[in-house]
C-alpha positions in Angstrom: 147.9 47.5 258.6 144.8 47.2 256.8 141.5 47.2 258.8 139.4 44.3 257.1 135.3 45.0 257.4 132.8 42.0 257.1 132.0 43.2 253.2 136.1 42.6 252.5 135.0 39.3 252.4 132.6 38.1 249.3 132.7 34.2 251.2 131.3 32.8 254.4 133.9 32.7 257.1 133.1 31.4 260.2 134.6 31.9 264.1 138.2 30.6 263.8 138.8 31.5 260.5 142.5 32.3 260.0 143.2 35.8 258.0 146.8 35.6 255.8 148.6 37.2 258.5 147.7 34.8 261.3 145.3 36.4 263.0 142.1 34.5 264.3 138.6 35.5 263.7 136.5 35.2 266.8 133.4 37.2 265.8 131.4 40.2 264.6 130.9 43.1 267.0 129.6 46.1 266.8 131.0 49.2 267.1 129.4 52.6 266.7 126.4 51.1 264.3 128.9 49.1 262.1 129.6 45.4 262.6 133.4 44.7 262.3 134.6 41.9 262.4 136.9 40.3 265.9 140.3 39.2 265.2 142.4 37.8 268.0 146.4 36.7 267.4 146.6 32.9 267.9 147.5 32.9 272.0 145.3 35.5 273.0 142.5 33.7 270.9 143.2 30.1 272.5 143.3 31.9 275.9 139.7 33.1 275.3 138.0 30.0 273.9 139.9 28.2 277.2 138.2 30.8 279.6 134.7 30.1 277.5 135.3 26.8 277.7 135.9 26.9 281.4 132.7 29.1 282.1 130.4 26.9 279.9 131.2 24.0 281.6 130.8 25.2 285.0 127.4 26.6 283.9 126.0 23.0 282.7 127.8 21.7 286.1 125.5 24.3 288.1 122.7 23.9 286.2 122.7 19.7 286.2 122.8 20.0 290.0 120.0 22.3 290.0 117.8 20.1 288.3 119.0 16.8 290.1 118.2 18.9 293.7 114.9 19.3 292.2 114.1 15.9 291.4 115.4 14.5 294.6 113.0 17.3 295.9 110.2 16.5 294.4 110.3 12.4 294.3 107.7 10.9 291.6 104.7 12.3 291.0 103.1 9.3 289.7 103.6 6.8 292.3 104.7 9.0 295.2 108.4 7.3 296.0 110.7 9.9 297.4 114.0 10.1 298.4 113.5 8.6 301.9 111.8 5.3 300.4 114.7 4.8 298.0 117.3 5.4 300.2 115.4 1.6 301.9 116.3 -0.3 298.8 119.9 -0.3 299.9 123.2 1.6 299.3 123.4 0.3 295.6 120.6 2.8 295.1 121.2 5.4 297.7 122.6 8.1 295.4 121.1 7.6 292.0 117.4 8.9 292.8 117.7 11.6 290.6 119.1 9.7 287.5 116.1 7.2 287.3 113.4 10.3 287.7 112.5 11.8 284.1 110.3 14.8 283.2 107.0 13.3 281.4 104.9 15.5 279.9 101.3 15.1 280.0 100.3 16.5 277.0 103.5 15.9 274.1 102.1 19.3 272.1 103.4 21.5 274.6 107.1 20.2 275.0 109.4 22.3 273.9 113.0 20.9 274.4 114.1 18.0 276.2 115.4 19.6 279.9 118.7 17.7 279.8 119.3 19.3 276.8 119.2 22.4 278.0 121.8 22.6 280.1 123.8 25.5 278.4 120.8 27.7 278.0 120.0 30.4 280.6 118.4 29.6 284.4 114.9 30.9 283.6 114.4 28.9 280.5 115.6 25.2 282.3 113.0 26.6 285.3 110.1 27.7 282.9 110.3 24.2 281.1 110.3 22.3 284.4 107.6 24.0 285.9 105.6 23.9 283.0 101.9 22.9 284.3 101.6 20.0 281.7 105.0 18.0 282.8 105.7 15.9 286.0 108.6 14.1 287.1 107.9 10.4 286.8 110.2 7.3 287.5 111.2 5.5 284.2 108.0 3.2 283.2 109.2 0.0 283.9 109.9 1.0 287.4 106.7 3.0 288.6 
């Protein structure tokens, strides 16, 4: 069988690309200095995009309740309403503190991604952004 290298190629092929004799690409990797290219038969390579799939969703799951605990921890900083006084407004409201809180940045230079949009990126980079001196947590406008 013939090995194929990433020059066989003289086109763009991306992840999923399917060779003549079925075989999936799933990426480059290197090996000994030289990048080669992945290829994975078609059950082994829907196996491994299942078990990606799984772990990347888990990881937003994780990291949306991380940031939620925070919210609920912290309360507005604007107006001071926490947890405990919003649990008074009745059990409509009881469980959907953290969904009306949003991070506010005091100064809009020094934003550099929305937080809920960084769900899939690592731990330290969600935290770094949230405790960034220059943002708060604030309840949506209308309400505080």
């Amino acid at each position: 069988m013939t090995e194929y290298t990433v020059d066989d190629y003289n086109v763009t092929i991306r992840r999923g690309f399917v060779r003549e004799d079925g075989m999936k690409l799933w990426g480059i990797r290197r090996y000994k200095g030289e990048a080669m290219l992945d290829w994975r038969d078609q059950k082994t390579y829907a196996r491994d995009e299942a078990t990606k799939d799984k772990a990347r969703d888990a990881r937003h799951t994780l990291h949306r309740s991380k940031v939620a605990a925070i919210k609920v921890e912290r309360g507005c900083e604007c107006c001071g309403l926490t947890h405990k006084h919003w649990k008074k407004m009745g059990r409509k409201f009881s469980n959907g503190f953290h969904c009306y809180l949003q991070f506010d940045h005091i100064d809009p230079e020094s934003k550099s991604h929305n937080v809920c949009d960084m769900m899939g990126r690592a731990w330290k980079a969600i935290q770094a952004e949230i405790d960034n001196p220059l943002r708060r947590f604030c309840l949506y406008s209308r309400l505080c």
